[in-house]
LUMKOLDO-706739 format. One record per residue: residue number from 1; residue in one letter; chain; x, y, z of N, C-alpha, C in turn. Coordinates in Angstrom, 2 decimals, always signed. Layout:
# residues N
+-----+-----+-------+---------+---------+---------+---------+----------+---------+---------+---------+---------+
|   n | res | chain |  n_east | n_north |    n_up | ca_east | ca_north |   ca_up |  c_east | c_north |    c_up |
+-----+-----+-------+---------+---------+---------+---------+----------+---------+---------+---------+---------+
| NUM |   A |     A |       X |       Y |       Z |       X |        Y |       Z |       X |       Y |       Z |
...
+-----+-----+-------+---------+---------+---------+---------+----------+---------+---------+---------+---------+
END
This chain:
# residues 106
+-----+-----+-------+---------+---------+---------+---------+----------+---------+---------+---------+---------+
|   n | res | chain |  n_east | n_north |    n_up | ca_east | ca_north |   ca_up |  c_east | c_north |    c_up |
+-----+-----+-------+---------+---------+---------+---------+----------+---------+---------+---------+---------+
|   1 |   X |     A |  +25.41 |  +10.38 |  -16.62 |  +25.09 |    +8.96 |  -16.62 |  +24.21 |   +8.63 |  -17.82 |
|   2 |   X |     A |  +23.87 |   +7.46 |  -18.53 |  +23.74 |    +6.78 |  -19.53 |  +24.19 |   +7.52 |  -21.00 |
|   3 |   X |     A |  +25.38 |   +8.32 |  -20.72 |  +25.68 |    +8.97 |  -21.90 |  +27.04 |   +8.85 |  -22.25 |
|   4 |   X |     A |  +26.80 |   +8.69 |  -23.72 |  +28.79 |    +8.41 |  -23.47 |  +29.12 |   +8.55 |  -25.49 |
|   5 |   X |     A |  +29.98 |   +8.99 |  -25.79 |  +30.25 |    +9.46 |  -27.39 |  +30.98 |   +8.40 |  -27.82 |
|   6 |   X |     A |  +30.39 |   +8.44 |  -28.98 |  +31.16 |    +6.83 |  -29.68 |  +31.51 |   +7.22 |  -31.76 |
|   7 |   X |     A |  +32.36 |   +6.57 |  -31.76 |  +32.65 |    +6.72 |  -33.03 |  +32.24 |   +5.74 |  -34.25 |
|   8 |   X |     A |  +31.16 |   +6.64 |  -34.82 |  +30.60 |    +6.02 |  -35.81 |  +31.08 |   +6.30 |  -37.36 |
|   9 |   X |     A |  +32.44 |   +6.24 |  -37.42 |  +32.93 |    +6.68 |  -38.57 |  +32.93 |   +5.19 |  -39.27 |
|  10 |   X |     A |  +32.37 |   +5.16 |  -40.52 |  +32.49 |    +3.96 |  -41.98 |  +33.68 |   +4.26 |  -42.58 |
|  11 |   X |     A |  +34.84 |   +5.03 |  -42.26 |  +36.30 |    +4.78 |  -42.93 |  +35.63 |   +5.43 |  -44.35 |
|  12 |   X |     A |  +34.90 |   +6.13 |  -44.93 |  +34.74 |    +6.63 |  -46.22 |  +36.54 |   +7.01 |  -47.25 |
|  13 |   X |     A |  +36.80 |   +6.53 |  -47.97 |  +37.58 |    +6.93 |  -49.25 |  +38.47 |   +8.18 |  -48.78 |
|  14 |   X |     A |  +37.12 |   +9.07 |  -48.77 |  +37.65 |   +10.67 |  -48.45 |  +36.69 |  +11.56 |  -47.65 |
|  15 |   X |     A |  +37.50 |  +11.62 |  -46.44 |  +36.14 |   +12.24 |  -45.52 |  +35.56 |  +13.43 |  -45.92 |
|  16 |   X |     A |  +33.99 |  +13.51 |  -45.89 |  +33.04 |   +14.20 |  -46.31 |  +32.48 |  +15.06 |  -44.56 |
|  17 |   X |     A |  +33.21 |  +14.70 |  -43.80 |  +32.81 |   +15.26 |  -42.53 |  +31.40 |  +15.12 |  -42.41 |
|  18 |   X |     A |  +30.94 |  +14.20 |  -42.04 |  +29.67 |   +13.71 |  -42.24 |  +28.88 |  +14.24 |  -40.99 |
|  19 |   X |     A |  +29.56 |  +13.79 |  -39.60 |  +28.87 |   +14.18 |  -38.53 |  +29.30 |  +13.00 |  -37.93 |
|  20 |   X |     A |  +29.92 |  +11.60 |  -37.84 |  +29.33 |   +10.36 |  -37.30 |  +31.17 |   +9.89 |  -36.86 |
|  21 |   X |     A |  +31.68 |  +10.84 |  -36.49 |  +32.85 |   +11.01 |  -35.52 |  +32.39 |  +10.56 |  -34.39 |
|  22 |   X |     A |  +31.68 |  +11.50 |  -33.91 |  +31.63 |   +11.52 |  -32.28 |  +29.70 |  +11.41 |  -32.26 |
|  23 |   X |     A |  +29.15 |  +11.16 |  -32.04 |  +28.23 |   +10.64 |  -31.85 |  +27.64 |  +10.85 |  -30.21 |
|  24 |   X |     A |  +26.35 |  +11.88 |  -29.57 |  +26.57 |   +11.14 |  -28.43 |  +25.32 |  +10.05 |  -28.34 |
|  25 |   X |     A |  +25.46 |   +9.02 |  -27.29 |  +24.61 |    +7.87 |  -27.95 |  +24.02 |   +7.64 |  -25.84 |
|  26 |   X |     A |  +22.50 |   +7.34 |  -26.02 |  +22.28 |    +7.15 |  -24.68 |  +22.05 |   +5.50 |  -24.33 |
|  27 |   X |     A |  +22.22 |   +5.22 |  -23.01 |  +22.33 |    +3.65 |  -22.79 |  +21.58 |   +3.54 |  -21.86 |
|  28 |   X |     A |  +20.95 |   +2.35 |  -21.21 |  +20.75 |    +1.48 |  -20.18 |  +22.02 |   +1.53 |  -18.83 |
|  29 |   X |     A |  +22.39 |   +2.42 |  -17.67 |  +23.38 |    +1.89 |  -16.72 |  +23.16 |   +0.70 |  -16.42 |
|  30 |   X |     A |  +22.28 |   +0.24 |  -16.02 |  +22.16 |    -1.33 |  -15.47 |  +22.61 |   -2.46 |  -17.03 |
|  31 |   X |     A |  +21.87 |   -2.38 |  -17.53 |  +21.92 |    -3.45 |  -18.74 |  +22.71 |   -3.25 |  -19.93 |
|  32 |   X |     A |  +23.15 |   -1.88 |  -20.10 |  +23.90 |    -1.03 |  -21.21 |  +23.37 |   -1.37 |  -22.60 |
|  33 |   X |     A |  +22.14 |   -0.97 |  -22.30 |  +21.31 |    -1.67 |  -23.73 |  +21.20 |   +0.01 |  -24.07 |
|  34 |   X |     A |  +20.81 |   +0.05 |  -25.87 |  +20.99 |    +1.57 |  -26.30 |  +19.42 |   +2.06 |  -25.88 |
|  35 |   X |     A |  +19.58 |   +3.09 |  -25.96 |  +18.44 |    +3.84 |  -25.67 |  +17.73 |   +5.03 |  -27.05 |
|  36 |   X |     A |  +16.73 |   +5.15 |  -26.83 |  +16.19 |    +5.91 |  -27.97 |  +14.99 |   +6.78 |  -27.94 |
|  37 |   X |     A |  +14.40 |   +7.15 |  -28.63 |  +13.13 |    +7.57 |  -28.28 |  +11.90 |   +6.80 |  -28.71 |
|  38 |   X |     A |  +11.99 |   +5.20 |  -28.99 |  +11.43 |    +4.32 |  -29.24 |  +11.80 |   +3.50 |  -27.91 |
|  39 |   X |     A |  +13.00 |   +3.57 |  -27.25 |  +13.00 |    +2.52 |  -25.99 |  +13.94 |   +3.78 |  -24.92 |
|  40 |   X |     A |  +13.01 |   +4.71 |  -24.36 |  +13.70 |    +5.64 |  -23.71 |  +14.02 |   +5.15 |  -22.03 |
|  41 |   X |     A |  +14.54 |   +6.37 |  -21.93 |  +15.19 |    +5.89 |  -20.16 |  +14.28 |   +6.48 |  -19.05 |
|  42 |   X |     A |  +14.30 |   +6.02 |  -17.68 |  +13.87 |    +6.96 |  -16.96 |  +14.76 |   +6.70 |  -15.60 |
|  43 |   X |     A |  +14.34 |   +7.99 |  -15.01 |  +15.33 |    +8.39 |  -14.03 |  +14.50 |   +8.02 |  -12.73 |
|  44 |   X |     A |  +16.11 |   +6.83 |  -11.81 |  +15.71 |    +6.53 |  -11.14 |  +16.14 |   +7.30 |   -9.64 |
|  45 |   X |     A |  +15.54 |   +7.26 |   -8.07 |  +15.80 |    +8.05 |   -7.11 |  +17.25 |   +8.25 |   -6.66 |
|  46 |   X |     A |  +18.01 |   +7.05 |   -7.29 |  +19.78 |    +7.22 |   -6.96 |  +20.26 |   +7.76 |   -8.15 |
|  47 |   X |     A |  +19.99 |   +8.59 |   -9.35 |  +20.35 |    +9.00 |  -10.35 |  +20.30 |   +8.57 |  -11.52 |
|  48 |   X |     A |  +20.02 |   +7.10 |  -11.32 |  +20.55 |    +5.87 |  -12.49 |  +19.77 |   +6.22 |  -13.77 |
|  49 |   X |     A |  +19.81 |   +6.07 |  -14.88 |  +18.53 |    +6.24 |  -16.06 |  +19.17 |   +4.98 |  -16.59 |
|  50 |   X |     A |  +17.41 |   +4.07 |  -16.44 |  +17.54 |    +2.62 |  -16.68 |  +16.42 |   +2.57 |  -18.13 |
|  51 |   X |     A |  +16.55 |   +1.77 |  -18.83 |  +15.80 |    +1.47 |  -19.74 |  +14.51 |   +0.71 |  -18.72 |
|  52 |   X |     A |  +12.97 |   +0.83 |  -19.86 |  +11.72 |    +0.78 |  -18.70 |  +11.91 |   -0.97 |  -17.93 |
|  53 |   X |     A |  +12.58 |   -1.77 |  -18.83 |  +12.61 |    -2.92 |  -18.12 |  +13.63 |   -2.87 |  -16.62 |
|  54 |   X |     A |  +14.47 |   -2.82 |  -16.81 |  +15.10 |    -2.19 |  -15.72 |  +14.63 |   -1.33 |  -14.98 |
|  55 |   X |     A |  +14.14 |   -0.58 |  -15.11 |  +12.97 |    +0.27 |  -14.17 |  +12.20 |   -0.33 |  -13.25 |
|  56 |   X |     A |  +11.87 |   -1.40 |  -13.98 |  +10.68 |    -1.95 |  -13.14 |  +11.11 |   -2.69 |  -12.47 |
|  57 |   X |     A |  +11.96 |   -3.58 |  -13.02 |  +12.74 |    -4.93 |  -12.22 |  +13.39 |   -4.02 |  -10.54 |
|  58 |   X |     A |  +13.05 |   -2.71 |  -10.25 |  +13.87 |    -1.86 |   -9.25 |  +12.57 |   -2.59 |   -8.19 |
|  59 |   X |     A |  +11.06 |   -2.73 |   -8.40 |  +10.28 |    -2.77 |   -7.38 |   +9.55 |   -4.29 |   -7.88 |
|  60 |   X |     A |   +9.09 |   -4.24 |   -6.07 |   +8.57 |    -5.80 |   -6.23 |   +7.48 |   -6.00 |   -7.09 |
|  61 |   X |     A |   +7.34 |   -7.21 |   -7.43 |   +6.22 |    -7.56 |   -8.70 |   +5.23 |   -8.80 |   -8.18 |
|  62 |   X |     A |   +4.20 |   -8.12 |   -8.78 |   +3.11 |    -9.18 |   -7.90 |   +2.52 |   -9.35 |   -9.51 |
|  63 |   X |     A |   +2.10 |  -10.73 |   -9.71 |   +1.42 |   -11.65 |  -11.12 |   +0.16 |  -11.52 |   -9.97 |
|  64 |   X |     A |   -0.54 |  -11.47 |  -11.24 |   -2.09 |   -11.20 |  -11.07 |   -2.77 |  -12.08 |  -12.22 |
|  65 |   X |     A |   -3.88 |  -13.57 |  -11.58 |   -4.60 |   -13.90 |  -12.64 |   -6.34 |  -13.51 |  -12.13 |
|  66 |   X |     A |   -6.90 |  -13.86 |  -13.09 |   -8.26 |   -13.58 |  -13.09 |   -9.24 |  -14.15 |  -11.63 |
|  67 |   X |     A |   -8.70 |  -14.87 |  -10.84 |   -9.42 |   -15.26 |   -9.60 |   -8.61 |  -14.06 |   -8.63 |
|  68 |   X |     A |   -8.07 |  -13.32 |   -9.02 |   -7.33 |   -12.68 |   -8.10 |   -8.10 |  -10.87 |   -7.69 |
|  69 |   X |     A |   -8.71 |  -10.85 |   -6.75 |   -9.31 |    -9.13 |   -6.70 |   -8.23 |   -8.14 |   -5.82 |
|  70 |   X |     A |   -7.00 |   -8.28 |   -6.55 |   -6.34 |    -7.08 |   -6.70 |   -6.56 |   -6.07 |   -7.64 |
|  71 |   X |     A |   -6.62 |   -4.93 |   -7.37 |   -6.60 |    -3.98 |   -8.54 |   -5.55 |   -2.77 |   -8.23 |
|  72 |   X |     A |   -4.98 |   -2.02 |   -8.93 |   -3.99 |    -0.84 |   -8.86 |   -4.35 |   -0.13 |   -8.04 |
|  73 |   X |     A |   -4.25 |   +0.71 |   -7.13 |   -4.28 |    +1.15 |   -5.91 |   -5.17 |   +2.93 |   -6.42 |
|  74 |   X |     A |   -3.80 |   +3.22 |   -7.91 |   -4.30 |    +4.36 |   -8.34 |   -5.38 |   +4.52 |   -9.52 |
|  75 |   X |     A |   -5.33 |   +3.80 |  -10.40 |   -6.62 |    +3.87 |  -11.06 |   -7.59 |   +2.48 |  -10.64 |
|  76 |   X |     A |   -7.94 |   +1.13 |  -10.43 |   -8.85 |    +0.97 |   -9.77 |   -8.50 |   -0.29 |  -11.00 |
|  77 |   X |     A |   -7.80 |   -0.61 |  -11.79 |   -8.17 |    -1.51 |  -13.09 |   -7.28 |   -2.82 |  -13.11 |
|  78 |   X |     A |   -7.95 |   -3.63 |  -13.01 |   -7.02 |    -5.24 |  -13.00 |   -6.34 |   -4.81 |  -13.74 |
|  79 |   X |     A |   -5.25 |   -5.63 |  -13.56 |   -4.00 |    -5.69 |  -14.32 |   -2.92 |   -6.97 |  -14.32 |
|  80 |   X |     A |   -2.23 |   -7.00 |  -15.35 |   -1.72 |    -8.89 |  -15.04 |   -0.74 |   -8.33 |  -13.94 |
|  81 |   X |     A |   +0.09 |   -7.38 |  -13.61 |   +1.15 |    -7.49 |  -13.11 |   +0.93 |   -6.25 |  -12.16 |
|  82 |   X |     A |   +1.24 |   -6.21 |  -11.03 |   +1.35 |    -5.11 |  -10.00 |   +2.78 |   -4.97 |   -9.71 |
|  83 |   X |     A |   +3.31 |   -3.20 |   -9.18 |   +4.28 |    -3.19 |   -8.76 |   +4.02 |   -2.58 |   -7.36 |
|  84 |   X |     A |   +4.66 |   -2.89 |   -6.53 |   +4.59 |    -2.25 |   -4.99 |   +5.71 |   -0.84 |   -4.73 |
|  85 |   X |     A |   +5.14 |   +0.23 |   -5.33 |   +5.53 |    +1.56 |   -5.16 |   +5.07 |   +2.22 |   -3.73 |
|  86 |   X |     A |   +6.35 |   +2.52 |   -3.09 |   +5.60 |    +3.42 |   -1.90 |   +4.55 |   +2.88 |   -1.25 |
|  87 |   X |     A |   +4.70 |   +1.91 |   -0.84 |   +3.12 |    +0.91 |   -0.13 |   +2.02 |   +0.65 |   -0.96 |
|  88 |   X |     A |   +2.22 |   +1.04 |   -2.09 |   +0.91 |    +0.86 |   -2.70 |   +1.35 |   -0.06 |   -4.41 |
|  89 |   X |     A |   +0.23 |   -0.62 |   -4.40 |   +0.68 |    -1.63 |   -5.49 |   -0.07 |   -0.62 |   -6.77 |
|  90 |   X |     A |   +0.47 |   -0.82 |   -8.25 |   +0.07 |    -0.19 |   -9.03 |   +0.49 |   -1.20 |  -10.44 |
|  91 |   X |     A |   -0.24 |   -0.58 |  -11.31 |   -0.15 |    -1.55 |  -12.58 |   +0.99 |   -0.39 |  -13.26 |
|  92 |   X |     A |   +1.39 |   -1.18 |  -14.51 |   +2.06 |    -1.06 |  -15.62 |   +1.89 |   +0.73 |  -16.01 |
|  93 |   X |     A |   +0.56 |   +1.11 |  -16.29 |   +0.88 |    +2.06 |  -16.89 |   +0.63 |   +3.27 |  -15.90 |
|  94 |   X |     A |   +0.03 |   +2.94 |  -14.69 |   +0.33 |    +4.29 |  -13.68 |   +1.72 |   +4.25 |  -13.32 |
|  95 |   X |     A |   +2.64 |   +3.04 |  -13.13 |   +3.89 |    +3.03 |  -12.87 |   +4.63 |   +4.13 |  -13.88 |
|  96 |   X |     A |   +4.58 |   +3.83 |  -15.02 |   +5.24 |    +4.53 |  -16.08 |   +4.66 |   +5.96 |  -16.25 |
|  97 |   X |     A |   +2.96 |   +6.42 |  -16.12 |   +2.89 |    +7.54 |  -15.65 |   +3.59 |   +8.47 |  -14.44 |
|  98 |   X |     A |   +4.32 |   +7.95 |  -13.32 |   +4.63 |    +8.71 |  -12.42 |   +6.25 |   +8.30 |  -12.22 |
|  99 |   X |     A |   +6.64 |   +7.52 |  -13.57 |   +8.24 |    +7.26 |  -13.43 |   +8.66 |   +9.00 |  -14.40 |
| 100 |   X |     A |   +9.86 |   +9.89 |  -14.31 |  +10.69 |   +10.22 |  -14.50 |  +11.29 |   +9.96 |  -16.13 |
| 101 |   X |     A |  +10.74 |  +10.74 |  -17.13 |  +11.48 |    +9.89 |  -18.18 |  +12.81 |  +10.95 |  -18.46 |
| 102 |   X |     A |  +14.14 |  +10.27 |  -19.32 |  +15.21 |   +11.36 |  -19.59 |  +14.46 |  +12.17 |  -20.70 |
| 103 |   X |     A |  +14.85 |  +13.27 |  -20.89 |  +15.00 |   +14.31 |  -21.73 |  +15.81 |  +13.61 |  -22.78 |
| 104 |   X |     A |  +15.86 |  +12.80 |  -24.03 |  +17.37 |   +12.82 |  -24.86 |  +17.02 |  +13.70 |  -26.16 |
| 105 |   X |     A |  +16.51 |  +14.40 |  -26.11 |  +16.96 |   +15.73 |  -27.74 |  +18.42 |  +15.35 |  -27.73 |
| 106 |   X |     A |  +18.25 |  +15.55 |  -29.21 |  +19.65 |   +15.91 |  -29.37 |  +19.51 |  +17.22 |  -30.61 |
+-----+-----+-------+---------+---------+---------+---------+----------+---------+---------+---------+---------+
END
């Protein structure tokens, strides 16, 4: 899943066997947006590897403004946005600490 080979050949004159035949290239399942190691995937509990927006959009979201004394459940720190993981609400970056990211080496 989010993997799939694509052909990146430019039609060159005279092929130089470049490498950019087959390509394998990683995606978004939900959104099929590309993936990289600038916008990587993580793996979700049904298998899926979603890009992080998609990730998140999986659990409920609570907006948080400044009259509001919610704080993240796991580190203790306001935050604009909570997600409700496992009964417990958490901000942005403990979410992404305890999400699953893919492996993509290539």
């Amino acid at each position: 899943m989010g993997v799939r080979i694509e052909n990146d050949c430019v039609s060159c004159e005279r092929c130089v066997n470049c490498g950019r035949r087959e390509i394998e290239v990683h995606f978004c399942d939900k959104c099929d947006d590309y993936a990289d190691m600038w916008n990587p995937l993580y793996v979700t509990d049904n298998g899926q590897e979603l890009c992080w927006d998609c990730y998140k959009s999986q659990y409920t979201e609570k907006i948080c403004d400044d009259m509001d004394e919610e704080h993240c459940n796991l580190c203790n720190s306001d935050a604009e946005y909570l997600y409700l993981v496992d009964g417990s609400w958490i901000c942005e970056q403990c979410l992404k600490s305890i999400a699953d990211k893919v492996d993509m080496e290539v």
